[in-house]
Each structure stands twice: as structure tokens, then as C-alpha cells.
C-alpha positions in Angstrom: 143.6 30.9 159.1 143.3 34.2 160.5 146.5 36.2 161.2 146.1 38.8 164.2 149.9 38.7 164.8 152.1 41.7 165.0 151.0 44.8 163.9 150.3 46.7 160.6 149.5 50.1 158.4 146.1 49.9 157.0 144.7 51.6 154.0 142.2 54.6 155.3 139.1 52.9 157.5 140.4 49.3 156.7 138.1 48.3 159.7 134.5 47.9 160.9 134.6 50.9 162.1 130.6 50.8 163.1 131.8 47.8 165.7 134.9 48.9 166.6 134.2 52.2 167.5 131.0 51.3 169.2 132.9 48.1 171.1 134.9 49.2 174.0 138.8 49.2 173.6 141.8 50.7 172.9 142.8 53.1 170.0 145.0 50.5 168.1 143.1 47.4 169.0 140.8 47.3 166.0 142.1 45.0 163.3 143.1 46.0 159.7 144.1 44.9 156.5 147.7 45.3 155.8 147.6 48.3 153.0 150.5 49.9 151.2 148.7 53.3 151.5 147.8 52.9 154.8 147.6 55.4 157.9 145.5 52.9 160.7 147.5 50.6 162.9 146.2 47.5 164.4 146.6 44.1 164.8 147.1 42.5 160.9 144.3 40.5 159.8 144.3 38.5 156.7 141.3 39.5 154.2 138.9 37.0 153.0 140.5 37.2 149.8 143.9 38.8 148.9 142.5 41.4 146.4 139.3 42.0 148.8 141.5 45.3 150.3 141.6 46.9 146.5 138.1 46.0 145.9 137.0 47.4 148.7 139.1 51.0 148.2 136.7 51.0 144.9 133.4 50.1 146.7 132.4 51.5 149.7 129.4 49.0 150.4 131.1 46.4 149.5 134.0 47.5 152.6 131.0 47.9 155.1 130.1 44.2 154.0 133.7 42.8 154.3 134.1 44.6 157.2 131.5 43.6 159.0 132.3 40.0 157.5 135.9 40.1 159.5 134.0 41.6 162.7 131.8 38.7 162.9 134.4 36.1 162.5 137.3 37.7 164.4 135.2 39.5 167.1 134.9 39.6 170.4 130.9 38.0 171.3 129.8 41.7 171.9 131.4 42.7 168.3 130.2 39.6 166.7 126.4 40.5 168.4 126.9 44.0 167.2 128.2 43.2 163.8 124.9 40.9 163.0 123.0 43.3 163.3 124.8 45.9 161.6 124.7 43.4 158.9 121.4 42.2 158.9 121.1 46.4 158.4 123.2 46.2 155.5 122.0 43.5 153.7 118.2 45.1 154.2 119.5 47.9 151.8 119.5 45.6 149.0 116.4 43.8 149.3 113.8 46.1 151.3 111.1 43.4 150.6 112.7 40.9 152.9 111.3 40.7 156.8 113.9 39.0 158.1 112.0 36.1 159.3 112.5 34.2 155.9 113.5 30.7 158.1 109.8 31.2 159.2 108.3 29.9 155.5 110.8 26.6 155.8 
């Protein structure tokens, strides 16, 4: 279950930044990760896994991809339009051969 309740510190750029800042909103309205180190506030949304915060601190790519992960399944339909393709992006970074139309073949 997701938790958006109340409001939390988040470690540095504990969001999807790339939606957030390119959805419209307030400062503040973005949700985070709750983070012992953290300077963002937000509304507190659970991570995927409870060690995914951590892993992501050591792994940039792997924060865009969780990231955009929480955008698409918390978002707003703008955000969640936004984060698809942002992730589609992503995930093109690791296999350039692909052409997106792979349901095509099926």
C-alpha cells in the first residue's frame, strides 16, 4: 500500500525530479522517501522495497529507474504520461538495439 500521509525529510533528490519538476505544482508536493539524511520535504511515500532508498544513494541510474517507478504508480495521469516516457528513455540506455515496437513481432 502506498503511504502519501503526512509529511517527511528525504535524502538529497529522493524524487523524480524529471516529472516533478516538469509537472505543474507546488514546491513541497513532490513525494519522497523518508531519509535519515534528508533535506527535501514532501508527502512520505513508501519505496518499493525498504532498502531501495540506500541502494539508490549508491546508484544513480538505478534512483532515475525507482524514481520514475514511484512516478508512474503514484502520479497524477500527466506525471504517469510523462514518467513513460522518461522511462521508456531510460531503459533505451541499456539496450540501444531495441525499437520500441517489440509487441509488434508477437
Amino acid at each position: 500500500m502506498l503511504h502519501l500521509a503526512g509529511h517527511a525529510r528525504a535524502g538529497q533528490a529522493r524524487r523524480a525530479d524529471g516529472v516533478w519538476r516538469r509537472a505543474p505544482g507546488q514546491p513541497g508536493e513532490a513525494p519522497v522517501w523518508e531519509h535519515p539524511a534528508g533535506t527535501a520535504k514532501g508527502p512520505t511515500l513508501s519505496p518499493l522495497y525498504r532498502t531501495a532508498p540506500q541502494a539508490a544513494l549508491a546508484d544513480p541510474a538505478l534512483h532515475r529507474l525507482l524514481a520514475l517507478l514511484d512516478a508512474l504508480r503514484t502520479g497524477r495521469a500527466r506525471e504517469r504520461t510523462l514518467a513513460a516516457k522518461l522511462m521508456e528513455a531510460e531503459l533505451m540506455q541499456f539496450d540501444p538495439g531495441a525499437d520500441g515496437d517489440a509487441h509488434a513481432s508477437r
